[in-house]
N, C-alpha and C positions, 0 to 999 in steps of 0.2 A: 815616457819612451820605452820602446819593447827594448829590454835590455840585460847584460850579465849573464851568469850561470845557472840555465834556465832545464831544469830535468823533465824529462821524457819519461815519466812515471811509468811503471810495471802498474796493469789491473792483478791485483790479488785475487788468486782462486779458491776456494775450497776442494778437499780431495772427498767429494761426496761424487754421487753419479752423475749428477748434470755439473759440476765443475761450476756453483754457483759464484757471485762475486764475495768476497770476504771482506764486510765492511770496518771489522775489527780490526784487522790489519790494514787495511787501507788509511786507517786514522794515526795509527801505529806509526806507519811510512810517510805518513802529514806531515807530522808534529817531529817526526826527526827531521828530515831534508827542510820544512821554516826551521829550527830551531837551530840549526848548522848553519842558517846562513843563504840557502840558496834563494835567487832573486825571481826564480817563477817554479809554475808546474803547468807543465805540456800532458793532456788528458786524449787518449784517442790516435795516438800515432804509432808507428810497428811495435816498440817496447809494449804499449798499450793494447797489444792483437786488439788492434780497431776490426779486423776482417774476419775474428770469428765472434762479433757480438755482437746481438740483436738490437732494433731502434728503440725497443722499451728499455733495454738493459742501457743503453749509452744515456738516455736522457735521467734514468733512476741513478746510475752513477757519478755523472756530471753533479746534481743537483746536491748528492750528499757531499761529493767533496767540496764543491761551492761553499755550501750552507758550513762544511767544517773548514775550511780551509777563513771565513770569514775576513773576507779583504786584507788578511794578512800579505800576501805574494798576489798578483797578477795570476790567473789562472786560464791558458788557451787550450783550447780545444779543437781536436780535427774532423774536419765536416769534408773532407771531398769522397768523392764518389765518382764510378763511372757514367752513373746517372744523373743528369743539371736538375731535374725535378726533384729528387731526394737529397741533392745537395745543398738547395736552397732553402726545402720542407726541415730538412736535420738543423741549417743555419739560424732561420729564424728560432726555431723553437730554442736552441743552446742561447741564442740571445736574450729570450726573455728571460731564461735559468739564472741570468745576471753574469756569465762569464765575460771577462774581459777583451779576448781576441781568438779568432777564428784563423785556423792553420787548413790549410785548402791543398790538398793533391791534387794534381791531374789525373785524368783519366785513363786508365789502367787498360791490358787487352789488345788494344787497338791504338793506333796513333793519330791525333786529330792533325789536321792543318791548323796551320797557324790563327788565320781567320776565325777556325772554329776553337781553338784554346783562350783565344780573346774573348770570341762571346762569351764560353765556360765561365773564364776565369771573374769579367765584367760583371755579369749577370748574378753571381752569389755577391758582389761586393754592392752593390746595387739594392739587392733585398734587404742587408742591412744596414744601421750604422755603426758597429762597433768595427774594431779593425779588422783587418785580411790580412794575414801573412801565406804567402806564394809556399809552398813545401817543392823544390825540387831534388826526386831520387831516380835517376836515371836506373839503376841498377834493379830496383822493384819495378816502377810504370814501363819502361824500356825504351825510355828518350829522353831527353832533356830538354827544357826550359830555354830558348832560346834568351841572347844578351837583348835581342833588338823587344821582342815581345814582352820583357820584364821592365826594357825602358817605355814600352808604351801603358804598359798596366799601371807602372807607379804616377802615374798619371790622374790616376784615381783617389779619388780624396781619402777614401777608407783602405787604401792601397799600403801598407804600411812596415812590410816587410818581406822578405824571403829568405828561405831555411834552406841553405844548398848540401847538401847532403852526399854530393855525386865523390867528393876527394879528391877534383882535379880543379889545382890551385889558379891555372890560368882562366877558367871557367869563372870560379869564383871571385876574380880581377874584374872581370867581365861584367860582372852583375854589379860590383862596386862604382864601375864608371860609369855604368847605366842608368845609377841612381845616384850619382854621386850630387846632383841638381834640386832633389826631391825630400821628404820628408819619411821615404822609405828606407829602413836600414837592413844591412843582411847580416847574416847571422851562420854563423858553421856549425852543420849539421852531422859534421865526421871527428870523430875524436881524438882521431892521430892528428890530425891536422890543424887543433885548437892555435897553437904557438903560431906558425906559420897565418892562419887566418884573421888572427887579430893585426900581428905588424902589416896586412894589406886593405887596414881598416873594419874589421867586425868589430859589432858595437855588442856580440856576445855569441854563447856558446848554447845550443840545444844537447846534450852530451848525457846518451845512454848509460854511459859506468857512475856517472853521478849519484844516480840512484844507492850505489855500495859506496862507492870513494865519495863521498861528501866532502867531507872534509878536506881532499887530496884537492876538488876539483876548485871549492869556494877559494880555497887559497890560490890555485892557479890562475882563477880570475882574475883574483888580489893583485899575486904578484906581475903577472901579464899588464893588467891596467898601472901599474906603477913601476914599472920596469923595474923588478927584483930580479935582474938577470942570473944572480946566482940561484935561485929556488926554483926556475922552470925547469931543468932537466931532473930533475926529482920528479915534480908533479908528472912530468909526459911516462917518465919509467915506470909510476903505481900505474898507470892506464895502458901502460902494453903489455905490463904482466897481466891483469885485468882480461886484457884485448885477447889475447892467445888461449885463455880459458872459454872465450865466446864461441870459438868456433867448434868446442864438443858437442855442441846440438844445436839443433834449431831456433830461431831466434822467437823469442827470451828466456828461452829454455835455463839455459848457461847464467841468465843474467840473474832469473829469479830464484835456481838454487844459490849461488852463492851469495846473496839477498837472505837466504833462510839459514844458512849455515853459518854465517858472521853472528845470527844470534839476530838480525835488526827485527825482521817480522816475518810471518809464516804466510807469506807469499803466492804457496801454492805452486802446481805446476802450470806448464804452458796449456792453452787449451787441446783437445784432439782435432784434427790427427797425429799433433807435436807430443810426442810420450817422452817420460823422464828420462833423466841421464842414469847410466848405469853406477855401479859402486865405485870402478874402477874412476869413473870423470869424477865421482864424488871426492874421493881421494887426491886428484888430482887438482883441486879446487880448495879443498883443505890447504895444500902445502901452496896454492898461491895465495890467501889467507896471511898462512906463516910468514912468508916471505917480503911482503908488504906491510906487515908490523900489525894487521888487523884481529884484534883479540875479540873471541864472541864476545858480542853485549847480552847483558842480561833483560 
């Protein structure tokens, strides 16, 4: 089952001129986030700038972390596109790579009809057989994911999940009951909302600060799945101090220096046209560091 504290991995860059992928810390940030505990790794999604890397770089990346990651964790990867022919040609190929499950966007730009989100959505689920998890972000594509259209996709035999990501709790009730019949689970794609998404049944968490707060995050799963009512409001407080540092740059900008300044792995910056944070966020990023007990690792 798609399940638990599932990270939304950062692509590690190098600070050379083409901002190549950095395999060395990509292994670096493997072998800590399994070794912590975390129950997947999400390849190719916003943390992942899926949209400034080319189809040879996704499939060359995909395969080494596969190949390192070696059936330890469940490994998915995100195939949507605004285009159904590159979405299906990315699909299959990530399938042979041997990854586990495929995380699908909608179509970005433009807003389809419902009709035509169904074929979209059908249609990649269709070309494969590994699973499909539904990714809905309102706030990037600039719509949402209808209740009625996710009760009709999980209908689908390879239909098998959805990652709501929008923040809006009755939305995500929504998609609960729509599937509540099915073998499809959802999953909350917003991190202030982890607490809250689980007591309305999430069967786990897609969660961006994961990547830094491992530790903070494995345990909130912990204690969320076992109701340690006293340890949630700890865990939520490392992820809004976390949270308040994301908004100094562009996204993963924020996420992946304080990634490199804990000491875990040299991560690299965001791709261009996303340029670094200045000293002063650098600073500012230190002292939430400090303040969440996080000591650089060596």
């Amino acid at each position: 089952m798609i399940q638990g504290m599932i990270t939304p991995m950062v692509t590690p860059f190098c600070r050379d001129n083409n901002q190549t992928i950095n395999y060395e810390a990509t292994d670096q940030l493997i072998d800590r986030l399994i070794d912590k505990g975390i129950d997947g790794l999400f390849l190719l999604g916003s943390n992942g700038e899926f949209h400034v890397l080319t189809e040879n770089e996704k499939l060359q990346f995909v395969e080494h972390v596969t190949k390192k990651v070696n059936k330890r964790v469940p490994v998915y990867v995100g195939t949507g596109s605004c285009s159904l022919h590159e979405s299906i040609r990315l699909s299959k190929k990530m399938e042979l790579l041997g990854v586990d499950a495929l995380s699908v966007l909608a179509p970005y730009f433009f807003e389809p009809t419902e009709e035509e989100l169904y074929y979209y959505f059908s249609s990649i689920a269709n070309s494969v057989e590994i699973p499909i998890i539904l990714y809905n972000i309102p706030k990037t594509v600039g719509y949402k994911l209808s209740p009625e259209l996710v009760e009709k996709l999980s209908s689908i035999k390879n239909v098998r999940g959805i990652k709501d990501s929008s923040g809006d709790l009755e939305l995500f009730e929504s998609y609960i009951n729509a599937t509540k019949n099915t073998d499809t689970v959802v999953l909350i794609g917003s991190d202030s909302k982890i607490a809250q998404a689980y007591a309305l049944g999430a069967k786990g968490a897609v969660a961006g600060t994961s990547n830094l707060l491992t530790d903070q995050l494995v345990g909130f799963n912990h204690a969320l799945k076992y109701h340690e009512v006293d340890k949630i409001s700890g865990y939520q407080q490392a992820i809004e101090e976390l949270r308040k540092i994301l908004k100094l740059g562009t996204v993963p900008s924020a996420l992946k220096r304080s990634i490199e300044l804990a000491g875990i792995a040299e991560v690299g910056p965001a791709r261009y046209p996303t340029l670094e944070l200045s000293e002063e966020a650098d600073k500012e990023i230190q002292e939430m560091l400090k303040k969440i007990g996080i000591n650089k690792e060596s």
